[in-house]
C-alpha positions as CSV (number, residue, x, y, z in Angstrom):
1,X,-0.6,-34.6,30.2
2,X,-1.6,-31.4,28.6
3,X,-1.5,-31.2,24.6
4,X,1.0,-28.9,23.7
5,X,-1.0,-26.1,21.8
6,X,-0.5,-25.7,18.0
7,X,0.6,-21.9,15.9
8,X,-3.2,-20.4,14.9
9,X,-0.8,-19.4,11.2
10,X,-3.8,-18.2,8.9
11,X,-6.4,-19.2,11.4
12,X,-8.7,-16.2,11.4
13,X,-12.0,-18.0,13.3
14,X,-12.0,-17.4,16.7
15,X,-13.7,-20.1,17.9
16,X,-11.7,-23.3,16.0
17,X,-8.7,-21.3,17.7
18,X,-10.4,-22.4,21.5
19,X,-12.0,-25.7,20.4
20,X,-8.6,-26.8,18.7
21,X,-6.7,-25.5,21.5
22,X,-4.3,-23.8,19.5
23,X,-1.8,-21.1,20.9
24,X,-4.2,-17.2,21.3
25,X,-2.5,-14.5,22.3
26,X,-5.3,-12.4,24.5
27,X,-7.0,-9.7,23.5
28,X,-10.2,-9.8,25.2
29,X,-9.0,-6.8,27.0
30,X,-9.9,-4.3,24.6
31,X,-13.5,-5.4,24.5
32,X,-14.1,-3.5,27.7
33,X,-12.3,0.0,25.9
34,X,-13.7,-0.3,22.7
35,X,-17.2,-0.1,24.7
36,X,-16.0,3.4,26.1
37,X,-15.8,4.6,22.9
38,X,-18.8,5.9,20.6
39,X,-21.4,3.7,19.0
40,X,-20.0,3.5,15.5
41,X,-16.0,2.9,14.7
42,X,-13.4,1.7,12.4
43,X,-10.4,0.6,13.3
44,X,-7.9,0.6,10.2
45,X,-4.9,-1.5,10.3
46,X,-2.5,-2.7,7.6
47,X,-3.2,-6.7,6.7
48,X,-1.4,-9.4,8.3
49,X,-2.1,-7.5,11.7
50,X,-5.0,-10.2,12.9
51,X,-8.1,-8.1,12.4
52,X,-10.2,-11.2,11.5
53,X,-9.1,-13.5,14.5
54,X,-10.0,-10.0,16.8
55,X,-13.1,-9.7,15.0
56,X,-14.2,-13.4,15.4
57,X,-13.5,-13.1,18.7
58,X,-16.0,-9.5,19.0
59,X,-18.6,-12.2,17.4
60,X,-18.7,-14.7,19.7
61,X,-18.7,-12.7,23.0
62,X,-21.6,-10.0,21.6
63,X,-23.6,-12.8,20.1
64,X,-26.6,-13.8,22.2
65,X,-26.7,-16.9,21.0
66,X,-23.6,-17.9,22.0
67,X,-24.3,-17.5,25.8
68,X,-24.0,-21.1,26.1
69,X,-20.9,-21.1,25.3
70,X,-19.3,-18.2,27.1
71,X,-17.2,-20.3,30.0
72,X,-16.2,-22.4,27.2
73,X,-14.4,-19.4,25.0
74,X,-13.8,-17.0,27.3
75,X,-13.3,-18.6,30.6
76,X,-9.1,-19.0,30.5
77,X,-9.0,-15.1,29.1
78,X,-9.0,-11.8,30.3
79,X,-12.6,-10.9,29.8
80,X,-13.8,-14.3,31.1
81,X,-12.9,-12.5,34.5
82,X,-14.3,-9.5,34.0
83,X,-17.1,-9.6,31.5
84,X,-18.5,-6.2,30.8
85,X,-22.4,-5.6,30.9
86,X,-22.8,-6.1,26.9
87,X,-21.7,-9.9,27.1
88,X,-23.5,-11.7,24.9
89,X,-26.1,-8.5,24.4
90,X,-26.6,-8.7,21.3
91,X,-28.2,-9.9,17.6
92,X,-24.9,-9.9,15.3
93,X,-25.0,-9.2,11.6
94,X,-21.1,-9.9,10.5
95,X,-20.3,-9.1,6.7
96,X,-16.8,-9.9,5.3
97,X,-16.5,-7.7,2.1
98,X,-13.4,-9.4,0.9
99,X,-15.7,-12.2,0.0
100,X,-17.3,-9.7,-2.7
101,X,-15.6,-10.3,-6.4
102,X,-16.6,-11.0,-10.0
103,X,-17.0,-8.8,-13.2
104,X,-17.8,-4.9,-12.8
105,X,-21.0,-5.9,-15.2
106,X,-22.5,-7.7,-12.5
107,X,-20.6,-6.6,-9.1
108,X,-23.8,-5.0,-7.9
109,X,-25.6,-8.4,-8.3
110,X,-22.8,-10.2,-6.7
111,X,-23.1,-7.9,-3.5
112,X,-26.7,-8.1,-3.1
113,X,-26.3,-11.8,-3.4
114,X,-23.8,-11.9,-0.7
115,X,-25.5,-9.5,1.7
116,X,-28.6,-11.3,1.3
117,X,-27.1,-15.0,1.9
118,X,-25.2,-13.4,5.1
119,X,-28.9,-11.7,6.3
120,X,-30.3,-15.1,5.7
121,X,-28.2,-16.7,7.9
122,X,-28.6,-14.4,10.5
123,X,-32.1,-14.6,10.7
124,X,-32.0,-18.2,10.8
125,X,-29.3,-18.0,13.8
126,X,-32.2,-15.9,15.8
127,X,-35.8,-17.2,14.1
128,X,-37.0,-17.7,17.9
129,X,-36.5,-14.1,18.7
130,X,-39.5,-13.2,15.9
131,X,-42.9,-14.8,15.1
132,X,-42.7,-17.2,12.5
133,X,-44.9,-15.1,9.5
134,X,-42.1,-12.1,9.9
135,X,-39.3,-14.9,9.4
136,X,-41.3,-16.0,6.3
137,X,-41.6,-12.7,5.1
138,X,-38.3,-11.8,5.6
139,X,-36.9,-15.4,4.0
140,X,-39.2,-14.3,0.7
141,X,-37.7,-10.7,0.4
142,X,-35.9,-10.4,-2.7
143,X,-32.9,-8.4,-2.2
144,X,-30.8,-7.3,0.7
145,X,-32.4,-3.8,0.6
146,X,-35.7,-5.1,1.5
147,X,-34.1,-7.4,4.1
148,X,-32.7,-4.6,6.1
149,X,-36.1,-2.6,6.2
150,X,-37.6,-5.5,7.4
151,X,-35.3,-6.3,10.0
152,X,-35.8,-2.7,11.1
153,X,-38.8,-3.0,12.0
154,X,-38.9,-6.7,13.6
155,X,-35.9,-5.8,15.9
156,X,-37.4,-2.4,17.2
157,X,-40.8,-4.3,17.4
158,X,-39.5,-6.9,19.4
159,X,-36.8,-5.0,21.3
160,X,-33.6,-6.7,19.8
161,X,-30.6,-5.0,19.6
162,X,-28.4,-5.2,16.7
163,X,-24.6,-4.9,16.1
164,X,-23.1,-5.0,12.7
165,X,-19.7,-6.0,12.2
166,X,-18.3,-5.9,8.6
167,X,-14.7,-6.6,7.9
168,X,-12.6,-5.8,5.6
169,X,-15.5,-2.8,4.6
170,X,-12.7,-1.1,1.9
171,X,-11.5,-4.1,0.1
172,X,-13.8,-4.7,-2.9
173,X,-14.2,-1.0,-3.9
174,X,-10.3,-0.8,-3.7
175,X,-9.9,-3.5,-6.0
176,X,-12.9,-1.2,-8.0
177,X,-11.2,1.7,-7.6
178,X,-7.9,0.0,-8.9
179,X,-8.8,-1.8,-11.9
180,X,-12.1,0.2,-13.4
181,X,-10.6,3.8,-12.1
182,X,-12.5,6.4,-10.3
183,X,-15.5,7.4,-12.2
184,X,-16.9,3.5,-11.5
185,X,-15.9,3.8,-8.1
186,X,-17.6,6.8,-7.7
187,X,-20.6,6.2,-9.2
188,X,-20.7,2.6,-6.4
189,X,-19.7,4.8,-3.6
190,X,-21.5,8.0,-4.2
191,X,-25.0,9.7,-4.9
192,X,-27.9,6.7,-5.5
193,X,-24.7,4.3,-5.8
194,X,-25.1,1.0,-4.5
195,X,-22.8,1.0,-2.1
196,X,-23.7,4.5,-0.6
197,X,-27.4,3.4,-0.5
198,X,-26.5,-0.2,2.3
199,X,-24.3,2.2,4.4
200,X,-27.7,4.5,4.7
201,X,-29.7,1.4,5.7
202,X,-27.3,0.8,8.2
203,X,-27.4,3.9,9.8
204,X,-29.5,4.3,12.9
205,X,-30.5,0.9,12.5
206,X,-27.7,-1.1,14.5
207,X,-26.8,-0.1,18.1
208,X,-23.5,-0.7,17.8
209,X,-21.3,-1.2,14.7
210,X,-17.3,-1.8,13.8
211,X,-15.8,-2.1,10.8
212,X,-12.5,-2.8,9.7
213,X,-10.2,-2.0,6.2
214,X,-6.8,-0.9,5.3
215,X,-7.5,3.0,4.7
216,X,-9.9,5.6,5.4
217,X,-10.5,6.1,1.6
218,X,-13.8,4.7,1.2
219,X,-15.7,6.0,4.4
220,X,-14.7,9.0,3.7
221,X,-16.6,8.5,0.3
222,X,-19.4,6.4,1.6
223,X,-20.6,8.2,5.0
224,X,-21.4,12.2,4.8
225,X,-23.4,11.4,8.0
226,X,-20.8,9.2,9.7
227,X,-18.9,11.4,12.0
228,X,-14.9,10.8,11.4
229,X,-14.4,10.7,15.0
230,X,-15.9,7.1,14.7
231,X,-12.2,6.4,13.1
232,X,-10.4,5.1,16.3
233,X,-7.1,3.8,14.1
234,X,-4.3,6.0,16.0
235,X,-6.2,6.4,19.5
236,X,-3.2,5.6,21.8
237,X,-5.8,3.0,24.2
238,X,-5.8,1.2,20.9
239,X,-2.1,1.5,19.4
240,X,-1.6,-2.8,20.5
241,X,-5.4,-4.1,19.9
242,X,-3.7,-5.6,16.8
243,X,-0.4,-7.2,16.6
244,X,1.8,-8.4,19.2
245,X,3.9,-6.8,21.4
246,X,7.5,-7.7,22.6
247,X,6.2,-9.3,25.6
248,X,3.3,-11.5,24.0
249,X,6.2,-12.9,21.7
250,X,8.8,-13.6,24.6
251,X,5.3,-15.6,26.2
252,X,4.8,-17.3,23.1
253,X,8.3,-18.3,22.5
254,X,8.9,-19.6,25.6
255,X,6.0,-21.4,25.6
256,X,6.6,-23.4,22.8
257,X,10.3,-24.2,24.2
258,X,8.9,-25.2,27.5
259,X,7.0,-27.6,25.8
260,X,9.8,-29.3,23.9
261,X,8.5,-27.6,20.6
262,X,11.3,-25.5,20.2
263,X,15.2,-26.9,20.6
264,X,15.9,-27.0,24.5
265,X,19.4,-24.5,23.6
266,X,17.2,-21.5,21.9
267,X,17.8,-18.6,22.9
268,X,14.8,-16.6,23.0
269,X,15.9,-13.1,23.4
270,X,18.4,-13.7,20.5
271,X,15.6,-14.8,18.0
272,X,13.3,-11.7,19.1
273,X,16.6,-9.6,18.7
274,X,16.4,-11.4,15.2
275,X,13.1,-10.7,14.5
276,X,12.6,-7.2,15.6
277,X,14.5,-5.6,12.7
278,X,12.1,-7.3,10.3
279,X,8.7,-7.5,11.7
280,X,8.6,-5.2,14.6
281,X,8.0,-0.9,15.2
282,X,5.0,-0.1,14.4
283,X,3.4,2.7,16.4
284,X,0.1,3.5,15.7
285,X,-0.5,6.7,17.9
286,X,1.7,10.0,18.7
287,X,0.5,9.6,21.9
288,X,2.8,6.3,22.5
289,X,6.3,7.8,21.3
290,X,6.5,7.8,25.1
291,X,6.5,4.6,25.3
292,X,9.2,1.9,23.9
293,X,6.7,-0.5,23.1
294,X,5.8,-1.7,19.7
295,X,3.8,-3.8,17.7
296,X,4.9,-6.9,15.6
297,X,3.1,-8.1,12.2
298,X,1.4,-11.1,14.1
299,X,1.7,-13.1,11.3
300,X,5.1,-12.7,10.4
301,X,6.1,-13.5,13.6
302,X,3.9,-16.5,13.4
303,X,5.5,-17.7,10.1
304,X,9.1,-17.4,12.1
305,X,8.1,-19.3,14.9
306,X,6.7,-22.3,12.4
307,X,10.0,-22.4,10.8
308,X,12.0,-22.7,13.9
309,X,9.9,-25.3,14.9
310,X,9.8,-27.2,11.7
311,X,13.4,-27.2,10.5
312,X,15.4,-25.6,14.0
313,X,16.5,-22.9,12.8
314,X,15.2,-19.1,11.6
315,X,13.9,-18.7,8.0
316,X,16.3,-18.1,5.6
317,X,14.0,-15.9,3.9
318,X,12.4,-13.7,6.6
319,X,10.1,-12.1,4.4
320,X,7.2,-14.8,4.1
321,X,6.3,-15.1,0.7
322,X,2.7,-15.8,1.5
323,X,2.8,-11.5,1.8
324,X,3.5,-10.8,-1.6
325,X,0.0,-10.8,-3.0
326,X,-0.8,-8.4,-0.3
327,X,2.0,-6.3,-1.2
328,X,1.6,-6.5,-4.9
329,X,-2.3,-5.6,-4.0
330,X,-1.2,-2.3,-2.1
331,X,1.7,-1.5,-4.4
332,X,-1.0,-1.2,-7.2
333,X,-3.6,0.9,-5.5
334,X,-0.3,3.6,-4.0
335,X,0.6,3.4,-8.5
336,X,-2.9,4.9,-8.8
337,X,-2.9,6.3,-12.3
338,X,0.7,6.3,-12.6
339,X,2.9,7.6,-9.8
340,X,3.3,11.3,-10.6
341,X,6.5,13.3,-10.0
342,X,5.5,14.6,-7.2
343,X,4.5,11.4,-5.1
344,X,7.6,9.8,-6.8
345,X,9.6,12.3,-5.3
346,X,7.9,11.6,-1.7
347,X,8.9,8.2,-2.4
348,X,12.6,8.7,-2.9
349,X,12.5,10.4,-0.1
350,X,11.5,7.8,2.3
351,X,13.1,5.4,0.0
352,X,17.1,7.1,1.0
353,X,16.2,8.8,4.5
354,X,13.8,6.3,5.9
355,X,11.4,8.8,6.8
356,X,9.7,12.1,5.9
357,X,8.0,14.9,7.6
358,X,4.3,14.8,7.2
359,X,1.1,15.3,8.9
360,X,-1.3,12.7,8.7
361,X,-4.4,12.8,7.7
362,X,-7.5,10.7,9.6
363,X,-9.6,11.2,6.4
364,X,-9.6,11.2,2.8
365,X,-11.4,9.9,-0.8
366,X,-10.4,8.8,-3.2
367,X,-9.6,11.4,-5.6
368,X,-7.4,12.8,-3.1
369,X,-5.0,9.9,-3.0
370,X,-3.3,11.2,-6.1
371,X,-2.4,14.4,-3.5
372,X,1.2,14.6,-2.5
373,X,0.5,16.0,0.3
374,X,-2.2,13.3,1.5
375,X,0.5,10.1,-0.1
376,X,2.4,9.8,3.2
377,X,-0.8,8.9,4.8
378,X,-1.8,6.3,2.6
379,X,1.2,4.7,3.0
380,X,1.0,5.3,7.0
381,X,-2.4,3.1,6.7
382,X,-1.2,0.7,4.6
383,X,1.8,-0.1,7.0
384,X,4.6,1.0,4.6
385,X,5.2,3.9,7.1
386,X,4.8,4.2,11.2
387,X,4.9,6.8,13.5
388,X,8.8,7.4,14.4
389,X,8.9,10.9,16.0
390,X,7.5,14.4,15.9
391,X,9.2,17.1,13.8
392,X,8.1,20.3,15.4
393,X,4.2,20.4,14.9
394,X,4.3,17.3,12.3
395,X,5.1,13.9,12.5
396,X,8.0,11.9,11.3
397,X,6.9,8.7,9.5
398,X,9.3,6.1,9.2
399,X,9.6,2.7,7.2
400,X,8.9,0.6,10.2
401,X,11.5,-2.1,9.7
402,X,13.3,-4.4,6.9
403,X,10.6,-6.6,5.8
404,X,8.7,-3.1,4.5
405,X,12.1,-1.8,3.6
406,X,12.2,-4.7,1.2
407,X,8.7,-3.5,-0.8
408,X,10.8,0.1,-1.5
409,X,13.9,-1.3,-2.8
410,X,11.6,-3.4,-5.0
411,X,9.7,-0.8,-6.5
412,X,13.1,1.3,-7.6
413,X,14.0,-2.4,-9.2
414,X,11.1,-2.3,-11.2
415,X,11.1,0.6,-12.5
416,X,15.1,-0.2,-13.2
417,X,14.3,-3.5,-14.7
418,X,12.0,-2.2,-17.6
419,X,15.2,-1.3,-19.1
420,X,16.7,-4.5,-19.1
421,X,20.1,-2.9,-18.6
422,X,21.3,-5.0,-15.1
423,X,22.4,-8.7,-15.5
424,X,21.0,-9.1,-12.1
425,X,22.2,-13.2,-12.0
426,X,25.8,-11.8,-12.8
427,X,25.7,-8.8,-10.2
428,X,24.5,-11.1,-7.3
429,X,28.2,-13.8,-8.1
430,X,30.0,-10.6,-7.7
431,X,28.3,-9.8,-4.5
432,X,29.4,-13.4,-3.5
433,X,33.5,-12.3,-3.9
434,X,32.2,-8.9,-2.4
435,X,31.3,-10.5,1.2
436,X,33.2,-13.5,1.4
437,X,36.9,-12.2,-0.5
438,X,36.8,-8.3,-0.2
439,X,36.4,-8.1,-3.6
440,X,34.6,-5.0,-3.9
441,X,35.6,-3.2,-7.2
442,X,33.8,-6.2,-9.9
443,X,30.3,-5.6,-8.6
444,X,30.3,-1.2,-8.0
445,X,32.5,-1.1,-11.6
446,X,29.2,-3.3,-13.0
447,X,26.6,-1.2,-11.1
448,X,28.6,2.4,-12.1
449,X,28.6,0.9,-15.4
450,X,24.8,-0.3,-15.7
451,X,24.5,3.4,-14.4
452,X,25.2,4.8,-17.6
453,X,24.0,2.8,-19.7
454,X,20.9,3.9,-18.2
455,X,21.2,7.1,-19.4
456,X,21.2,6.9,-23.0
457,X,17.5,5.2,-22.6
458,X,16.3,7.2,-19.9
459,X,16.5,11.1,-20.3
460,X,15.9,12.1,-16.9
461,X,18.5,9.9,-15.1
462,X,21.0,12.7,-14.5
463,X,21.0,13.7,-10.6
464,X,22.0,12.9,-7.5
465,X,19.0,11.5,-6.1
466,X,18.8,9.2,-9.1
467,X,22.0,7.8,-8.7
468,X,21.1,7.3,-4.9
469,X,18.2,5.0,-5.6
470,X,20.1,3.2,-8.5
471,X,22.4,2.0,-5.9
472,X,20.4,1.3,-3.1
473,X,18.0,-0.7,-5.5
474,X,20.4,-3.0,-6.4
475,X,22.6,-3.1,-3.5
476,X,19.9,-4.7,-1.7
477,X,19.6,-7.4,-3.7
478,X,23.0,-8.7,-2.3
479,X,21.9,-11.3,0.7
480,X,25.1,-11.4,2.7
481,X,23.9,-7.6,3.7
482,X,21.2,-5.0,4.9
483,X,21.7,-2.0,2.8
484,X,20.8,0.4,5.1
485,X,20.6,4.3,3.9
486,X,21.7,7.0,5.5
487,X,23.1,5.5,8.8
488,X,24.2,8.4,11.9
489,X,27.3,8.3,12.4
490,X,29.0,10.8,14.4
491,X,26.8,13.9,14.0
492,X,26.5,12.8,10.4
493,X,24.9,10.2,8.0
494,X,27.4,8.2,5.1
495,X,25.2,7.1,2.3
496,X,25.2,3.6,2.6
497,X,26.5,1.2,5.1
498,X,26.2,-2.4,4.3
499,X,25.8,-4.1,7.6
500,X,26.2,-7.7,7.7
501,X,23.6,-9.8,8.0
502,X,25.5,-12.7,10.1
503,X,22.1,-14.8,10.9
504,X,21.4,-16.1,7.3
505,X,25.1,-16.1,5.4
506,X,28.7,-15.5,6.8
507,X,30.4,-12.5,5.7
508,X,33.9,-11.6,6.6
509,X,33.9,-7.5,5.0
510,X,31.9,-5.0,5.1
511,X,31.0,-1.6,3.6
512,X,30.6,2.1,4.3
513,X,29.9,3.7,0.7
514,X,29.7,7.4,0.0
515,X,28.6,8.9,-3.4
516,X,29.3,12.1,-4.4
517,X,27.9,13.6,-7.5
518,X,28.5,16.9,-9.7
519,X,26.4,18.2,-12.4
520,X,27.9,17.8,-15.8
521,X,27.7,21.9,-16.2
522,X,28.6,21.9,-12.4
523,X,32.0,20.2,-13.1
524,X,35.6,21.3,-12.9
525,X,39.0,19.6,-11.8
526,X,39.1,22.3,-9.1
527,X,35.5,21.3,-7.6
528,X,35.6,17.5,-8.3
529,X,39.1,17.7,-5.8
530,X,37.7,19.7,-3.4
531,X,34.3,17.2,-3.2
532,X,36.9,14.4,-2.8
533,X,39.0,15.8,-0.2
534,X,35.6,16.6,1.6
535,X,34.6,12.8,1.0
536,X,37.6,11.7,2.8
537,X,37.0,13.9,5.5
538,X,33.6,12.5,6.0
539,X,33.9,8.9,5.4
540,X,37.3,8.4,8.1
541,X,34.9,10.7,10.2
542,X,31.8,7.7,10.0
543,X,34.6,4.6,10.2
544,X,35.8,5.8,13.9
545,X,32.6,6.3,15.1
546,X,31.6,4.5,18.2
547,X,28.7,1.7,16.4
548,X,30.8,1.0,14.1
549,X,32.6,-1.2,15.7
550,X,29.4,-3.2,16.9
551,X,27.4,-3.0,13.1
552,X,30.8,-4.5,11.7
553,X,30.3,-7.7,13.9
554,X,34.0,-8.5,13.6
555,X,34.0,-8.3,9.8
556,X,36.9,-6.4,7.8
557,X,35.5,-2.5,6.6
558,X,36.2,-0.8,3.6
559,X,35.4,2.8,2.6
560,X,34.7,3.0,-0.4
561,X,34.2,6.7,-2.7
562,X,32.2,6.7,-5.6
563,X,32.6,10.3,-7.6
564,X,30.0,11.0,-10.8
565,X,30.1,13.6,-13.3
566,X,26.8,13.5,-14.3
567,X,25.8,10.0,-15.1
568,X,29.8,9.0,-15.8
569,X,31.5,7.7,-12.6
570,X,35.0,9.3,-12.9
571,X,36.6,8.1,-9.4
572,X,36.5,5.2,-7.3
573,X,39.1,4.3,-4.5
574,X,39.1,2.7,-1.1
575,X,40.1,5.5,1.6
């Protein structure tokens, strides 16, 4: 009897994946299209999206050495069938950068000592390919500098071509460029820098290399002679290298119920149905707007399926808190020297609409990050925003599903929370009643409340879009609901609709809120009735609309108005 296969869950080495016979979704396939492309490329993709199983993988069928070994790894997959003419071609020099850490004082020391323990080991992988003196002379070389020229010259000398493969090639100067700012940064990455000076080495030496990061930012910096159409991140032959698609989940899935891993009554479309809000919609190319296909976060799906197995049911948290260093990692390089007004602006704005108009750009450095124009992109490569549409000659980037959603809303609570103003333990009892007893007006009279407070120790506060975010920021903290902005409904969009999230808690009522606002110099009885009377108007107009019915799942609605004079709510009354 067959052993059933096991989850590969933070498993990143390609080749204890096969041995172990744990569960590999295929993507040998690619191989044979990322050798149509040029010579040099990097493929960018946000973390958690499988980049150093893919790249494992790239290792083992491009390493001459293994050739032994090919039927063994590659025999049951795609490109065991049809194995292109590079198989097993090549001398590979594989560099993780992420392994790269230590003081700033003695960062350069620390990468020369890693570069030259990794070119060590790769000449010891491949000593037979040289005479034995070159070996020794490049064994007694003292830095990695003088490794590389030496290696030069023994692979042209005795005809061995090279391929370099470095992942994760951004994330040490990130952390750099993070925590030390940009003038350190700048002096590692440009000029006689460091840095710079091992990407010139590299150049022209290696046949073929591919390297991997999370944003453009430092090859831009690094490689004045790198073309940027080595940057193959949103070619649409690419757009599912990474991640998993619908139908390598459904596989998955029903493997693991087929094998009695899974409870024999699971339904399978249900728990993708489940899933896809959080984890799925990313779309890396324009190209593939054609196309409904997306991409899941591997992992996150991964970390679902081990829960179902272990304990039979979903998570109850579906965010998996192994993520949050990630996200805290990212969340500190988008604060670059203080979010400015402008990018905080471009932040609300995805924040309440879900999306915003921009054009993205393939290429930056770093002291164009601070940009407003060039922010949407960062986030784009970071995975905090996909590609959702076009809007006319630009794109329309979109927070790709909940699980992202969830980093937003907790940005606006931390910049919320400084002021100590919200009794957050108190707020989330009252969203308790809210859910389960209709019991609405405890937890918005708190919040409305809260909101002014707010202003006497904050002088900016007044305005509609900070009332907007106030809301949404803490509204999202209540579990029994997805807070979801800015939800169509006929021909028009209320401000929030709190839809129930019936997987995780039982709710029997749910929401459609509107806000309306007026300026303090704005205001008059005359103008405040009118903006009501329009309010009703809208809000009956979004409660008959056809998906309403289906977002309620069976629970009681309310409509609720909210009506501010500045930062004073004056009205509040369920329509």
């Amino acid at each position: 009897m067959e052993t059933v296969k096991q989850i590969p869950y933070g498993v990143a080495d390609f080749e204890s994946v096969i041995d172990r016979g744990l569960y590999y979704v295929d993507k040998t396939m690619y191989l044979a299209e990322l050798e149509k492309q040029p010579d040099t490329l990097i493929f960018i993709r946000p973390r958690r999206f499988g980049k150093s199983l893919f790249i494992s993988m790239m290792r083992a069928y491009y390493d001459k050495s293994k050739a032994k070994d090919f039927d063994t790894l590659f025999g049951t997959l795609w490109i065991g069938s049809h194995p292109t003419p590079l198989r097993n071609h090549y001398q590979v020099l594989y560099l993780d950068f992420s392994r790269i850490g230590g003081n700033i004082d003695v960062l350069e020391k620390e990468f020369d000592s890693y570069c030259c323990i990794q070119l060590n080991d790769f000449i010891d992988t491949y000593r037979n390919d040289y005479p034995k003196e070159m070996v020794d002379e490049f064994l007694r070389a003292e830095n990695a500098t003088r490794k590389l020229n030496i290696l030069l010259n023994m692979s042209r000398k005795y005809d061995q071509p090279l391929y370099l493969i470095i992942d994760e090639y951004d994330n040490f100067t990130n952390v750099v460029l993070n925590e030390h700012g940009e003038a350190i940064y700048h002096n590692m990455t440009h000029a006689a820098g460091f840095y710079r000076e091992v990407f010139k080495k590299f150049k022209g030496m290696f046949e073929r290399i591919f390297l991997t990061g999370v944003s453009p930012v430092t090859l831009d910096d690094l490689t004045s002679g790198f073309n940027i159409g080595w940057n193959v991140s949103m070619s649409p032959e690419l757009d599912k290298m990474l991640g998993f698609s619908t139908e390598d989940v459904r596989q998955m899935f029903n493997y693991f119920k087929e094998a009695g891993q899974l409870p024999a009554d699971s339904d399978i479309e249900a728990m993708i149905t489940e899933m896809k809000p959080w984890y799925d919609n990313y779309c890396f190319a324009e190209e593939c707007l054609e196309s409904n296909i997306r991409v899941f976060n591997c992992d996150m799906v991964l970390y679902y399926l081990r829960n179902y197995i272990t304990y039979k049911h979903s998570p109850k948290i579906m965010l998996d808190p192994n993520t949050k260093t990630d996200y805290k990692k990212l969340n500190m390089l988008i604060q670059l020297d203080k979010l400015d007004g402008d990018r905080k602006g471009v932040m609300m704005e995805i924040i309440e609409k879900g999306e915003i108009a921009a054009t993205l750009v393939p290429s930056f450095s770093a002291n164009e990050i601070t940009d407003p124009e060039t922010f949407p992109s960062l986030l784009f490569y970071y995975g905090m925003l996909t590609i959702k549409g076009r809007y006319g000659t630009m794109l329309s980037l979109g927070i790709p599903n909940n699980n992202v959603r969830m980093q937003y809303y907790n940005y606006i609570l931390k910049q919320y929370a400084q002021y100590k103003i919200v009794n957050v333990n108190k707020l989330q009892i009252a969203f308790v009643k809210m859910s389960l007893d209709g019991l609405w007006q405890e937890p918005l009279q708190y919040m409305a409340d809260c909101y002014k407070q707010l202003s006497s120790v904050r002088d900016t506060i007044e305005g509609e879009r900070n009332i907007q975010g106030f809301f949404l920021a803490y509204l999202s903290l209540n579990d029994y609901y997805i807070t979801a902005p800015e939800v169509e409904l006929n021909h028009g969009y209320c401000d929030f609709f709190l839809l129930p999230n019936m997987t995780h808690y039982q709710a029997n009522h749910s929401y459609i809120l509107e806000l309306k606002y007026l300026s303090k110099s704005d205001y008059s009885e005359e103008k405040a009735a009118n903006q009501w009377a329009e309010a009703v108007e809208q809000i009956n107009g979004y409660a008959i609309a056809p998906r309403v019915e289906a977002l309620r799942q069976g629970t009681q609605m309310h409509k609720i108005i909210m009506q501010f004079c500045g930062w004073e709510m004056v009205r509040m009354e369920e329509i």
